[in-house]
C-alpha positions as CSV (number, residue, x, y, z in Angstrom):
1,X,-21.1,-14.1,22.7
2,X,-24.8,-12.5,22.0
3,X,-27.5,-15.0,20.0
4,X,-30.7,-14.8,20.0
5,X,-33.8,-16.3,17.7
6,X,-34.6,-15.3,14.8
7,X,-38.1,-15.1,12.9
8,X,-39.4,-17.6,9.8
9,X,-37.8,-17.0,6.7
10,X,-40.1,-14.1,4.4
11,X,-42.3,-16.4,2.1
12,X,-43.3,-15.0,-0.6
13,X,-45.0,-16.1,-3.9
14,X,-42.5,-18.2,-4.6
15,X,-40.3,-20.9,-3.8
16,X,-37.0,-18.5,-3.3
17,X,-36.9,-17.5,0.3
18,X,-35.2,-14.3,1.8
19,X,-33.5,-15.0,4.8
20,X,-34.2,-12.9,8.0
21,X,-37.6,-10.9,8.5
22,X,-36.8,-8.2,8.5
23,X,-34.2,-9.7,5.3
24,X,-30.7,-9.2,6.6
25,X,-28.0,-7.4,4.3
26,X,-25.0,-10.1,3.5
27,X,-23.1,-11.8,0.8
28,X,-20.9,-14.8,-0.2
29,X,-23.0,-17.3,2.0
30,X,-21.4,-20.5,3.4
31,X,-24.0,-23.1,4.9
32,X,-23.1,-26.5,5.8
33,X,-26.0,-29.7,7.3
34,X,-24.7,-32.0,9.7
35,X,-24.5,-35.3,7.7
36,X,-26.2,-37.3,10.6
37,X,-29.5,-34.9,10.7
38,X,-30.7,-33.0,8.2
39,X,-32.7,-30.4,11.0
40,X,-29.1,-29.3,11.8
41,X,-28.3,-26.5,9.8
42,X,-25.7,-24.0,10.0
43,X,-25.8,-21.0,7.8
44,X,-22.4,-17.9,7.8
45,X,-22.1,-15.0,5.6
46,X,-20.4,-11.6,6.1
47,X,-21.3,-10.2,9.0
48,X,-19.9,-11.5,12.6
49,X,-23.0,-13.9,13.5
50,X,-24.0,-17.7,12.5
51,X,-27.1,-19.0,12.1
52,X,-27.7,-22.5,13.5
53,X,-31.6,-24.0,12.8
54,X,-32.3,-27.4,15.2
55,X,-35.8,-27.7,12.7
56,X,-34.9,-27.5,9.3
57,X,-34.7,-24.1,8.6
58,X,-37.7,-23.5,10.4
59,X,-36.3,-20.9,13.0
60,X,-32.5,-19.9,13.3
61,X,-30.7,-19.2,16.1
62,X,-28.4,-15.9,15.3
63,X,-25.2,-16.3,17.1
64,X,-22.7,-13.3,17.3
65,X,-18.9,-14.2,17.2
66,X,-16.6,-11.8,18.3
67,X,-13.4,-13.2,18.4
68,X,-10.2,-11.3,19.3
69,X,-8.4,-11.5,16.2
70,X,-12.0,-9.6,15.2
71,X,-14.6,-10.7,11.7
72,X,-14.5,-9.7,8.5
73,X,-15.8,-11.4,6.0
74,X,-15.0,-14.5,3.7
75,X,-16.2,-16.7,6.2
76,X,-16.6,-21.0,5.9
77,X,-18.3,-23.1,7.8
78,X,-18.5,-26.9,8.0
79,X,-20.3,-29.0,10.6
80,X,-18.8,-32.6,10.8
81,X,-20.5,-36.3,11.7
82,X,-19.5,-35.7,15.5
83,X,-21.7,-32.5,15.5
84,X,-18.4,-30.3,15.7
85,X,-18.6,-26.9,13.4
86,X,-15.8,-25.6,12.3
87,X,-15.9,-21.6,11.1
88,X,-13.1,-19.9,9.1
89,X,-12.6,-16.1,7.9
90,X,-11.2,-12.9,7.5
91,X,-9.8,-11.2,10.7
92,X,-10.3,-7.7,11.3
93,X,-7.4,-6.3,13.5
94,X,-9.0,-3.2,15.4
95,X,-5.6,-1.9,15.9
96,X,-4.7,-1.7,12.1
97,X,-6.1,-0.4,8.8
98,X,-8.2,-1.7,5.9
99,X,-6.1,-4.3,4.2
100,X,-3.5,-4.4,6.9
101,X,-6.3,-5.4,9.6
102,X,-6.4,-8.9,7.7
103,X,-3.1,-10.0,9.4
104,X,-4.5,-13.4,9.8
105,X,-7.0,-16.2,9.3
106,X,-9.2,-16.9,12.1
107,X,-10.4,-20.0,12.7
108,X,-12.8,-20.6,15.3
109,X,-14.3,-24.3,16.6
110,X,-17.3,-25.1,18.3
111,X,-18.3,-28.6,20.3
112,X,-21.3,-27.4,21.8
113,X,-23.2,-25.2,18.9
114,X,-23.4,-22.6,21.3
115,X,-19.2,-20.8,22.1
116,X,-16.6,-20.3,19.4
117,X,-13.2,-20.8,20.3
118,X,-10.8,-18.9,18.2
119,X,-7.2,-19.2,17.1
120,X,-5.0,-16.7,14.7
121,X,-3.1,-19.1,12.2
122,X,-1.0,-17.7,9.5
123,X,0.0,-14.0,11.1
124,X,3.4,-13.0,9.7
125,X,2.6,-9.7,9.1
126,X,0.9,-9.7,5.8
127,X,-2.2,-10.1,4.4
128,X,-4.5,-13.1,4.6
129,X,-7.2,-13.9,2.3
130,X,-10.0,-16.0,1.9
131,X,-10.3,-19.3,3.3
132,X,-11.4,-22.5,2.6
133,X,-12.1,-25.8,4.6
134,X,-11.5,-29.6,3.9
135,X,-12.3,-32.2,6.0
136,X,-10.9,-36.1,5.3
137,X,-13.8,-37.9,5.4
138,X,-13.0,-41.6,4.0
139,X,-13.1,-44.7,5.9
140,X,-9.8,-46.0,4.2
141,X,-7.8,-42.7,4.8
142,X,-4.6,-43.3,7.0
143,X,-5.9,-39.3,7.8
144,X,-9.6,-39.3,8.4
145,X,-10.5,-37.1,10.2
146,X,-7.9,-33.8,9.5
147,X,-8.8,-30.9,9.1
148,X,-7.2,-29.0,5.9
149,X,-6.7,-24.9,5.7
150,X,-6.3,-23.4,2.4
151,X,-6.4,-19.1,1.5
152,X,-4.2,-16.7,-0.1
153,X,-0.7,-14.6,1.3
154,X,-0.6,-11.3,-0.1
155,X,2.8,-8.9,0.6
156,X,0.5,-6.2,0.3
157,X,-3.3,-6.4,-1.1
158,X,-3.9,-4.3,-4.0
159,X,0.5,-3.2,-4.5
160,X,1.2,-2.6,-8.2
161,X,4.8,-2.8,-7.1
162,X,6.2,-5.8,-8.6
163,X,8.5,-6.4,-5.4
164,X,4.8,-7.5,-3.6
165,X,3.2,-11.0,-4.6
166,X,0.6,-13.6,-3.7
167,X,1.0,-17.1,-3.0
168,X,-1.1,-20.2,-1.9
169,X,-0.5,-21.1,1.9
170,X,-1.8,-24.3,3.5
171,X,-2.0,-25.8,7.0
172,X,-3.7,-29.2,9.1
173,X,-4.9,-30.2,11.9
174,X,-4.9,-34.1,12.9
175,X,-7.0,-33.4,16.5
176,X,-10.3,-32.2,15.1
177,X,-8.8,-28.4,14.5
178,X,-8.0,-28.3,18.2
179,X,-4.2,-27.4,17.0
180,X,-2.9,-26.7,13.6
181,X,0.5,-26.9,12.0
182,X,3.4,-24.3,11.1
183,X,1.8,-23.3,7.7
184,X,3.6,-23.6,4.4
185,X,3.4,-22.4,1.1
186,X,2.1,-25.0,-2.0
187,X,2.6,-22.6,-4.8
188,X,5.9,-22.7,-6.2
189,X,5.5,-19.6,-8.8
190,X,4.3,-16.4,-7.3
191,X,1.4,-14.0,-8.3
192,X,1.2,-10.6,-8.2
193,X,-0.5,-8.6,-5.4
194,X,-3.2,-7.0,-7.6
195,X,-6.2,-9.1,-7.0
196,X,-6.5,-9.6,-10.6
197,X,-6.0,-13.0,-12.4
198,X,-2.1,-12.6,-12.3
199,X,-2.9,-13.1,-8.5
200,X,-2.6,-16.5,-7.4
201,X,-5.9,-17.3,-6.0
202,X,-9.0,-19.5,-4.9
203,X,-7.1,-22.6,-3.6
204,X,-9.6,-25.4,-2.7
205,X,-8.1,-29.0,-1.5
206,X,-9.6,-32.2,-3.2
207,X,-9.0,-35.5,-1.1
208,X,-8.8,-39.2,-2.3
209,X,-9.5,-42.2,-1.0
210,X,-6.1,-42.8,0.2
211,X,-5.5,-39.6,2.1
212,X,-4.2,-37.9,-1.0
213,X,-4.6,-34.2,-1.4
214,X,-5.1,-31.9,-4.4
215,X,-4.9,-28.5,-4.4
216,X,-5.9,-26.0,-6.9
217,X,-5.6,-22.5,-8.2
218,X,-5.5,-20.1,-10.7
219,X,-3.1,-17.6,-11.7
220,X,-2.0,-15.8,-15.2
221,X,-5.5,-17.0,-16.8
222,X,-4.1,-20.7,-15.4
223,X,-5.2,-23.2,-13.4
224,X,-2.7,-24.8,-11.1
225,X,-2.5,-27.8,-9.1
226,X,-0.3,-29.8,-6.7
227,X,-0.3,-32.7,-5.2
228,X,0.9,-34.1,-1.8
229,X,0.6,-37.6,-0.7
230,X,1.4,-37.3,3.4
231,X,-2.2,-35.6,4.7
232,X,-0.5,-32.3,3.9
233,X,3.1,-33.0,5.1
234,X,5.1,-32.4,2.2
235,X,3.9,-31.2,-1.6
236,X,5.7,-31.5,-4.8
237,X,6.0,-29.1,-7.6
238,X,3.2,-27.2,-9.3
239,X,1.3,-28.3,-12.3
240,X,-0.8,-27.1,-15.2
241,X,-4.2,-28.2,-15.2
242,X,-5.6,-26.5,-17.9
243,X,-5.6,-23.0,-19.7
244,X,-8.1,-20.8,-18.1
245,X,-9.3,-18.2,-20.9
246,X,-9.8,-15.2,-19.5
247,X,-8.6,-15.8,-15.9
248,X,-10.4,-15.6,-12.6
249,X,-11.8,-12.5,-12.7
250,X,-14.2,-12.2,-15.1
251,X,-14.5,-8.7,-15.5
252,X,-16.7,-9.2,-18.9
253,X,-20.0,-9.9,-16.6
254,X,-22.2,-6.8,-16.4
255,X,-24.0,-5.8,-13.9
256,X,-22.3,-6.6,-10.9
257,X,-19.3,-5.1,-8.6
258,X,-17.4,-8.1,-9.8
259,X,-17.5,-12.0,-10.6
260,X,-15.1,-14.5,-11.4
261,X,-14.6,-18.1,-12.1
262,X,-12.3,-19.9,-9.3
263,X,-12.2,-23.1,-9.4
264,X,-13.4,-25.8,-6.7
265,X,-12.4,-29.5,-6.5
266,X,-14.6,-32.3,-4.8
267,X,-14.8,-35.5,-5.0
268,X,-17.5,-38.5,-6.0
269,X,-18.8,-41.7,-4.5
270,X,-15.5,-43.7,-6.2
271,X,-13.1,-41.4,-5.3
272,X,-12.4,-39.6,-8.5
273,X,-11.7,-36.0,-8.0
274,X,-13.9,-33.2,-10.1
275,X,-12.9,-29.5,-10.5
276,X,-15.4,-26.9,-12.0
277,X,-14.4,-23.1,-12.6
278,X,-16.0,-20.4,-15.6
279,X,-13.8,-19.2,-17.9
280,X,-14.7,-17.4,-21.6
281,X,-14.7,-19.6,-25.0
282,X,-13.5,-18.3,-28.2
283,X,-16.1,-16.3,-28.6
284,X,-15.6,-14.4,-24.9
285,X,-18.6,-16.0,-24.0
286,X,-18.2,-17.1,-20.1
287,X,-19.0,-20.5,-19.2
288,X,-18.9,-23.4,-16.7
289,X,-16.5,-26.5,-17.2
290,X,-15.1,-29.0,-15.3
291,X,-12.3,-31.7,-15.2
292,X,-11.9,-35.3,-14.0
293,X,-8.9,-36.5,-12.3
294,X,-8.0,-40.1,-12.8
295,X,-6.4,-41.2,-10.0
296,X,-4.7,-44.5,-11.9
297,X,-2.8,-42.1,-14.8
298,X,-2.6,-39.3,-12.4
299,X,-3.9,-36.7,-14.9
300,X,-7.0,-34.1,-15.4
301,X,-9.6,-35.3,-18.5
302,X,-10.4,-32.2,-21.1
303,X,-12.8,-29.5,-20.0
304,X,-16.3,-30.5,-20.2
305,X,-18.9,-27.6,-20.8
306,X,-21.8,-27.8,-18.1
307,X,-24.3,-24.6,-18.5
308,X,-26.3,-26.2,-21.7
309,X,-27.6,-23.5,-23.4
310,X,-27.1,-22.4,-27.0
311,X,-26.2,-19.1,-26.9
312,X,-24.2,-16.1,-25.6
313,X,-25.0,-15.5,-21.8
314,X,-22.6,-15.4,-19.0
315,X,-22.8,-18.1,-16.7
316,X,-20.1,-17.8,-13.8
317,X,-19.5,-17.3,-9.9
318,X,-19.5,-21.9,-9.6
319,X,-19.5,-23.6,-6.5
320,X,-19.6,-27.6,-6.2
321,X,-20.0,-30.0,-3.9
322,X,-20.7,-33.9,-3.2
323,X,-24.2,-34.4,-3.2
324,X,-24.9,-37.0,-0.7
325,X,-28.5,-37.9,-2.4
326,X,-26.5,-39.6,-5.5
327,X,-22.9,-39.8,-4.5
328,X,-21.9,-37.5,-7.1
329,X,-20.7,-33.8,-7.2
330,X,-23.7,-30.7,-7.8
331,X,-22.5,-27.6,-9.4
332,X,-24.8,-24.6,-8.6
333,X,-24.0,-21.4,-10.7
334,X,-25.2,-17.7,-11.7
335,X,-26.6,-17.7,-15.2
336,X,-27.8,-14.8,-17.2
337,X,-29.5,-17.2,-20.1
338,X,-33.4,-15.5,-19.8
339,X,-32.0,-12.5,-19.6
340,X,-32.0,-10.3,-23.2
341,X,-29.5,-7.4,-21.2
342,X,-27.8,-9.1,-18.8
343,X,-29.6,-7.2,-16.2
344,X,-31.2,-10.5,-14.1
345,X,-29.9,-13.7,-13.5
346,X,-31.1,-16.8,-12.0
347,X,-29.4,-20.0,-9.8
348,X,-29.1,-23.1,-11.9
349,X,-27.7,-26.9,-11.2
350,X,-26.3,-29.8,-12.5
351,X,-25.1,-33.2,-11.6
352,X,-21.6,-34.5,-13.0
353,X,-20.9,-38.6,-12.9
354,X,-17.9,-39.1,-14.8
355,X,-17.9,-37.5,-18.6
356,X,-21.7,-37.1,-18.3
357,X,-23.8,-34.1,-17.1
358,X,-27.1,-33.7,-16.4
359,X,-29.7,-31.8,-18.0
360,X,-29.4,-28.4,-16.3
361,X,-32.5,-27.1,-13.7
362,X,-33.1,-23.5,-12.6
363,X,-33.7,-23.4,-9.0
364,X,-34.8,-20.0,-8.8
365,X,-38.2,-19.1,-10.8
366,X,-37.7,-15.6,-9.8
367,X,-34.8,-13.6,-11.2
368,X,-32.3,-12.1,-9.1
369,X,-31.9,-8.1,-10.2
370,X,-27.5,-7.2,-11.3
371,X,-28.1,-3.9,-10.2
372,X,-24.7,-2.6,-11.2
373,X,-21.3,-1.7,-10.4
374,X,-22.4,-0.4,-6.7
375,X,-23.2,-3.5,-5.3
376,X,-21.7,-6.3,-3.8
377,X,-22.8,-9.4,-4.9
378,X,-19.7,-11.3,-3.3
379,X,-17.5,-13.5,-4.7
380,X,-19.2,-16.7,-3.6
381,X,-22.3,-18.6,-3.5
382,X,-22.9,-22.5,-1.7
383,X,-25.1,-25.6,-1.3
384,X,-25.1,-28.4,1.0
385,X,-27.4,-31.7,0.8
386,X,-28.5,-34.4,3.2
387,X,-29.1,-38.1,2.3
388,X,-32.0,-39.1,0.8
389,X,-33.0,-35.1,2.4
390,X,-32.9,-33.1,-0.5
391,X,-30.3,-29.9,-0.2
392,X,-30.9,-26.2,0.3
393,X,-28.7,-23.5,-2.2
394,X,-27.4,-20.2,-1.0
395,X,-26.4,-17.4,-2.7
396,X,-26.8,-13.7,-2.8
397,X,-30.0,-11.4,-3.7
398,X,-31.4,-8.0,-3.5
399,X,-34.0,-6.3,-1.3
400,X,-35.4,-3.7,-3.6
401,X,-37.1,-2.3,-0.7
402,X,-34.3,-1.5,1.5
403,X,-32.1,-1.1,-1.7
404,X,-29.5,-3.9,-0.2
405,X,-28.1,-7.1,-1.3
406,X,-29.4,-9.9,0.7
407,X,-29.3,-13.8,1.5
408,X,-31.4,-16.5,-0.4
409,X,-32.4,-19.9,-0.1
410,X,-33.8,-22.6,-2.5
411,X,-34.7,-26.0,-0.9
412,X,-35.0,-29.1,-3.2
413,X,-36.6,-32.3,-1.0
414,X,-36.0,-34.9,-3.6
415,X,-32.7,-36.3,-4.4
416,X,-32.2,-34.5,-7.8
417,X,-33.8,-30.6,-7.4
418,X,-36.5,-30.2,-10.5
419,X,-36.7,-26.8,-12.3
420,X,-38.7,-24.4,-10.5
421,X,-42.6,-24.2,-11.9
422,X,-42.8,-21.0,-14.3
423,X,-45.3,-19.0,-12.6
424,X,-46.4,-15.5,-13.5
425,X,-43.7,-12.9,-11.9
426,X,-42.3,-9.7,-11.6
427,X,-38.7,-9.0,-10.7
428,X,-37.4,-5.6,-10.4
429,X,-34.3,-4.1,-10.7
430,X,-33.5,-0.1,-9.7
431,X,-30.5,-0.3,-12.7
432,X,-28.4,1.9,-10.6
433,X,-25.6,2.9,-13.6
434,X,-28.5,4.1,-15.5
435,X,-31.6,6.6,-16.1
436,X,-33.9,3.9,-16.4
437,X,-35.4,0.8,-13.9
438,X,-35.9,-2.4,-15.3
439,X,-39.0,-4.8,-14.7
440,X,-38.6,-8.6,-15.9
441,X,-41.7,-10.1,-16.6
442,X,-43.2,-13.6,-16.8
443,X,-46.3,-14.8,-18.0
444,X,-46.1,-18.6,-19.3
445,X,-48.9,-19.8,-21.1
446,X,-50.6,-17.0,-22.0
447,X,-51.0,-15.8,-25.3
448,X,-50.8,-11.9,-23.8
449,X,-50.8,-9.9,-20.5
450,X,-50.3,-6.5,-19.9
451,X,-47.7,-4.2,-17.4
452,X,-49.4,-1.2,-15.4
453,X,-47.3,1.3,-12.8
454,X,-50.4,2.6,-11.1
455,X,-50.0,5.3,-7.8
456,X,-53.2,5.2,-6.4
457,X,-56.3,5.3,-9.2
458,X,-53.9,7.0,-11.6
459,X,-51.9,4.4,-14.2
460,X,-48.3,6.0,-15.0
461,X,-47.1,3.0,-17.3
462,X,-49.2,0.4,-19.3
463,X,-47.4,-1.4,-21.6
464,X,-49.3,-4.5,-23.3
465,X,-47.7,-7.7,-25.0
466,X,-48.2,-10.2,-27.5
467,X,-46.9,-13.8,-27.8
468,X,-45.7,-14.6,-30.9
469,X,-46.9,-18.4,-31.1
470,X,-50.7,-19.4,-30.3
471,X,-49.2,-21.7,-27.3
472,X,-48.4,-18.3,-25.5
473,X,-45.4,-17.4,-23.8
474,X,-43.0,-20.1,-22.8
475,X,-41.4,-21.0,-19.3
476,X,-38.3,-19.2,-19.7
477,X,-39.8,-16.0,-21.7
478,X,-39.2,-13.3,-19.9
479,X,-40.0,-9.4,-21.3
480,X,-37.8,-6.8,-20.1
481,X,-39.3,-3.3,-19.3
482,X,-37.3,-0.4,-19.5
483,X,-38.8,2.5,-17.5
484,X,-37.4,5.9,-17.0
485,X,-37.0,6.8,-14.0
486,X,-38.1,10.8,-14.5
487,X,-41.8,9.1,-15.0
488,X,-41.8,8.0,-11.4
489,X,-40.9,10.8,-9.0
490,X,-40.8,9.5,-5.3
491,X,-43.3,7.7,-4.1
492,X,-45.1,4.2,-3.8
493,X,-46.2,2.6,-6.8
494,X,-48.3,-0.3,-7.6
495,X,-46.7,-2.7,-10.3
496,X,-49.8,-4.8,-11.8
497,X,-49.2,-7.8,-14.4
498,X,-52.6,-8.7,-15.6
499,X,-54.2,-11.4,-18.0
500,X,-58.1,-12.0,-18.2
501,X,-58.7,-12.4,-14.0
502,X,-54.9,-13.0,-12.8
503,X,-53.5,-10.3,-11.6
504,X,-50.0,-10.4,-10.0
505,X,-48.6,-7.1,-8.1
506,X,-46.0,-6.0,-6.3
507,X,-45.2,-2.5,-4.2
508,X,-42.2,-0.4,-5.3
509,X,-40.9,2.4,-3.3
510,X,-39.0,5.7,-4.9
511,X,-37.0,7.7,-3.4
């Protein structure tokens, strides 16, 4: 096991920060703060190190698993009360092929925050996807303290053969994931092997009060869920939840490798369970919802729409969690809303209590550039909070320096996160499926600014705008600049956003 310590996060003009310095490539970030002290941070994402900060993000410490069964990706960490982490992902078989090598999930504990110790659980001989963790946490449950395992069996990733399928498997451990059980499978139907939204995927366990567990899943534009009643024992027969419009994988978001909507079920202050997934309206319009379970009539409410704008921007990729500021669950989510093409996106949150949500913030006054189909923005994004500490969101960005996808991190330190302050910006995006680059531009308050590509004293691009009302440009106004990339042969440009004596740049390299 190598670690070693890490620089500062890169600050930059604005509240977003880039993780690493130099930034380090990654997606699908996990990150997890030890409910006991908020300095105790541990961050995963997909490459075969954690990061573990003992000063609140201050400095990290990287540490570099290697387990036998090898790392993937996919990975999930939780750190508990009693300062245990727990880590699960993808294994990486040296001895077998790309999907075959994922003969496993690994799961890996540590009691010391320094050495993993791994164990293979689930290897059979086929495929083994993506898990997640649950820990029993309540005071009155008969099993507080287990450890729940939940991920998807395939016969054979990717088989159009309808003899290969996908089902939900599950396990538990009752000595702090020191041992685990025989796995079984939950799901009574079978999915295809596709990885498409006949598969059956993205099982996530909700726990009650009384040791009760929920799992759920979607499958043939479904969502699934089944109960069991024993801290995993034994589980009863599946269940429709609700329909799921367009499925899981929401192949109708531009500007990315792929999205989707899986669902995730947590849990608030009284016990009642919440699950929140994206799935299209009648319109094909992709949105956020969630459902209440009622633990009394044993049944899920109607979906309840979260994203509150008005009009026809995809919001998806959802992740929720408890927030332990307020004692009910946070949803963080990708929305495209300020964005005219669908070419940026931003972060935003929301808190559910019961059939209300709240107003919706944007955590991320910068956009994040979709740069198209050859990147891999991951499948997932995360968020964990401390009491009465505020929380920290991660999810996935891009470098446009070193043309990679990277990991970012907005920090709220009040219990409910306000919207980020509109500040003048520039976000850039290289528009990779097309002959022109895009620059999203932000000038609130001012009644007119102007856009210059300069390379040393000569100006390649000026472009000038003009607000329509006399109050100027609005918070979430952003202008989208289409440039062709034949006007900028390879070099390093100076991208200038001017009004009266504020001037905003930023360096762009072509290659």
């Amino acid at each position: 096991m190598l670690w070693c310590l890490i620089p500062l996060f890169l600050w930059g003009q604005f509240k977003v920060k880039t993780f690493g310095d130099p930034a380090i490539p990654g997606n699908e970030p996990s990150i997890s703060i030890d409910p006991n002290d908020a300095d105790n941070i541990w961050l995963a994402f997909n490459n075969n190190h954690v990061y573990h900060s003992l000063n609140g993000g201050k400095q990290w410490l990287d540490i570099e698993v290697n387990p036998p069964q090898g790392f993937y990706g996919d990975p999930v960490i939780h750190v508990t009360s009693a300062g245990v982490v727990y880590l699960a992902h993808l294994a990486k078989n040296p001895k077998k092929s790309y999907p075959e090598s994922f003969d496993c999930i690994v799961f890996e504990r540590s009691t010391n925050g320094v050495e993993f110790h791994s164990k293979a659980i689930g290897k059979n001989g086929k495929m083994q996807d993506k898990p997640w963790i649950a820990v029993d946490e309540w005071i009155e449950s008969p099993y507080k303290n287990s450890v729940y395992l939940s991920w998807t069996e395939f016969d054979k990733y990717g088989s159009e053969k309808t003899s290969d399928s996908s089902r939900i498997r599950f396990c538990f451990s009752r000595d702090y994931g020191a041992t685990f059980s025989n796995p079984v499978v939950i799901s009574d139907v079978c999915g295809d092997a596709k990885d498409g939204d006949q598969t059956a995927e993205g099982a996530t366990i909700g726990i009650l009060k009384n040791g009760t567990l929920c799992c759920v899943w979607s499958r043939n534009d479904t969502l699934w869920y089944d109960m069991s009643r024993d801290g995993g024992e034994t589980w009863g027969k599946d269940r429709v939840l609700s329909a799921m419009k367009g499925g899981w994988s929401m192949d109708q978001v531009q500007g990315m490798m792929r999205t989707n909507g899986m669902p995730f079920v947590t849990h608030d202050k009284k016990g009642r369970l919440y699950v929140v997934y994206a799935a299209e309206d009648v319109q094909g319009d992709a949105n956020i919802y969630y459902q209440i379970f009622n633990p009394k009539r044993e049944h899920f409410s109607q979906p309840i729409k979260i994203n509150d704008d008005e009009g026809q921007r995809s919001q998806f990729c959802p992740f929720v969690k408890i927030d332990q500021n307020t004692g009910y669950p946070r949803v963080i989510w990708y929305d495209k809303r300020n964005s005219e093409t669908g070419k940026f996106c931003q972060v935003y949150t929301a808190e559910l209590k019961n059939l209300r949500v709240s107003p919706n913030r944007c955590i991320t006054n910068v956009p994040i550039p979709l740069t198209g189909s050859k990147k891999f923005y991951g499948d997932y994004i995360g968020f964990d909070t401390h009491k009465s500490k505020g929380g920290r969101a991660v999810f996935t960005g891009y470098d446009f320096q070193t043309n990679e996808n990277v990991i970012q991190m907005a920090k709220w330190s009040k219990k409910r996160p306000k919207s980020s302050k509109a500040a003048p910006c520039i976000a850039i995006n290289p528009n990779e499926d097309s002959d022109s680059a895009i620059f999203m531009i932000q000038m609130p308050g001012e009644t007119s600014c102007t856009f210059e590509i300069k390379t040393g004293r000569f100006t390649k691009v000026q472009k000038v705008f003009l607000s329509d009302t006399e109050e100027g440009f609005g918070s979430d106004d952003f202008i989208e600049v289409y440039v062709n990339k034949q006007a900028l042969p390879s070099g390093v440009y100076n991208i200038i956003l001017r009004r009266k004596n504020l001037a905003v740049k930023k360096r762009y390299w072509v290659e």
